[in-house]
C-alpha positions as CSV (number, residue, x, y, z in Angstrom):
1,X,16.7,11.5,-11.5
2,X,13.5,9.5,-13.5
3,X,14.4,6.3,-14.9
4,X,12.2,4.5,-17.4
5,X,10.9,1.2,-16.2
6,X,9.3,-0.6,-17.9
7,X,6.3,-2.9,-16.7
8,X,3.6,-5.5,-17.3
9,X,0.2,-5.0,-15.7
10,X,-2.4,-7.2,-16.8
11,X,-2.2,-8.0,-20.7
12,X,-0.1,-4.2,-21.3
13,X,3.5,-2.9,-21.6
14,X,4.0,0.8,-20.1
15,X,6.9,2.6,-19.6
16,X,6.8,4.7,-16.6
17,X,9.1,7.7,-15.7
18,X,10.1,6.7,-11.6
19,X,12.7,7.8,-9.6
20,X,12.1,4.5,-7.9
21,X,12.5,1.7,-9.8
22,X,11.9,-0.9,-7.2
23,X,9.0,0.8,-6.1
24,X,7.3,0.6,-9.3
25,X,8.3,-3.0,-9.9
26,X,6.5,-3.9,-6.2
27,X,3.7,-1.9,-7.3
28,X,3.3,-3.5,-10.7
29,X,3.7,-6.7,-8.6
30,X,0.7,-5.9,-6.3
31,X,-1.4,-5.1,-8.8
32,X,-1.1,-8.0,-11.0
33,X,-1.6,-10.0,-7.7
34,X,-5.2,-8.3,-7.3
35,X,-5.8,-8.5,-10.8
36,X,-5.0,-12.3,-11.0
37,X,-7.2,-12.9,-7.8
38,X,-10.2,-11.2,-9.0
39,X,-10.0,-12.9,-12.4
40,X,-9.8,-16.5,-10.4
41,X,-12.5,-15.4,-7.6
42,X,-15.0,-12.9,-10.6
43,X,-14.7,-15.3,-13.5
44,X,-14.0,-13.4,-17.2
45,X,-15.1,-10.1,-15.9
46,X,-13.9,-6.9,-18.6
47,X,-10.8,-5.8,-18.3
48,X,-11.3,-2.4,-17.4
49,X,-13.7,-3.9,-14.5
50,X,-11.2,-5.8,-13.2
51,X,-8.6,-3.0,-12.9
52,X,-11.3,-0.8,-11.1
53,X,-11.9,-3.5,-9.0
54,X,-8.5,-3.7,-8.1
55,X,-7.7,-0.2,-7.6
56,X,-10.5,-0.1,-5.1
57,X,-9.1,-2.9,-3.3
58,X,-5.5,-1.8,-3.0
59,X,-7.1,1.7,-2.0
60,X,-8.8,0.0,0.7
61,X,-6.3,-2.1,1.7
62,X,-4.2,1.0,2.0
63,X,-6.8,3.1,4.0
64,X,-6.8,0.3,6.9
65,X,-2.9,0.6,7.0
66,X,-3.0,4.1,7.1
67,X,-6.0,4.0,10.4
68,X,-3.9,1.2,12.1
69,X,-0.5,3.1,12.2
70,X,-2.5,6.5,13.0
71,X,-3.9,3.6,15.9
72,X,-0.4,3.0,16.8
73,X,0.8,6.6,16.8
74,X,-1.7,7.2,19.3
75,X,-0.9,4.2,21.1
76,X,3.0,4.6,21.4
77,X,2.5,8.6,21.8
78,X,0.3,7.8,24.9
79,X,2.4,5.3,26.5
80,X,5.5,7.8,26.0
81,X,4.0,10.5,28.3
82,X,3.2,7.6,30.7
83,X,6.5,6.9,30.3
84,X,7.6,10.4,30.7
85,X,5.4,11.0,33.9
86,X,6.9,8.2,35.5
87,X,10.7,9.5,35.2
88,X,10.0,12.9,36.3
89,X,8.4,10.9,39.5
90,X,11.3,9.3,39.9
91,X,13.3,11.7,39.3
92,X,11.9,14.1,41.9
C-alpha cells in the first residue's frame, strides 16, 4: 500500500507516494549527499545544474555496481561448476 513521505531534496519539500518509506528516505539521503558535494567541489552552480549533475553521478555510480555484481555472478557461477566437476570426480 503507498504511503506519503514526505522529503527534503535540496531547497524543496515533495511528497512522494512509496510503498517504501525507508527507501525513499535513503534515497532522499543520497541525493542530498551528491548535491551538497557538488555545491562544495562546483561553487554556486544553478540549481537545476546541480541536480543534473547529480543524477548523472548517482546513475553512474549505479552502473559500476550493476557491472561488478554481473562480474561476480560470473565469477561465483564459474567457480560453482568447478565446484560441481570436482564432486562428480569424487564421487565416481
Amino acid at each position: 500500500m503507498n504511503k506519503t513521505v514526505k522529503v527534503k531534496i535540496g531547497y524543496k519539500e515533495y511528497s512522494l507516494a512509496s510503498d517504501n518509506e525507508a527507501s525513499v528516505i535513503a534515497s532522499t539521503e543520497r541525493v542530498n549527499e551528491q548535491l551538497e558535494h557538488l555545491k562544495n567541489s562546483l561553487g554556486n552552480l544553478p540549481e537545476e545544474t546541480l541536480a543534473i549533475l547529480a543524477a548523472l553521478n548517482i546513475a553512474e555510480n549505479d552502473i559500476k555496481n550493476e557491472e561488478k555484481m554481473k562480474e561476480s555472478v560470473t565469477y561465483l557461477q564459474k567457480e560453482l561448476r568447478n565446484m560441481s566437476a570436482l564432486l562428480k570426480e569424487a564421487i565416481s
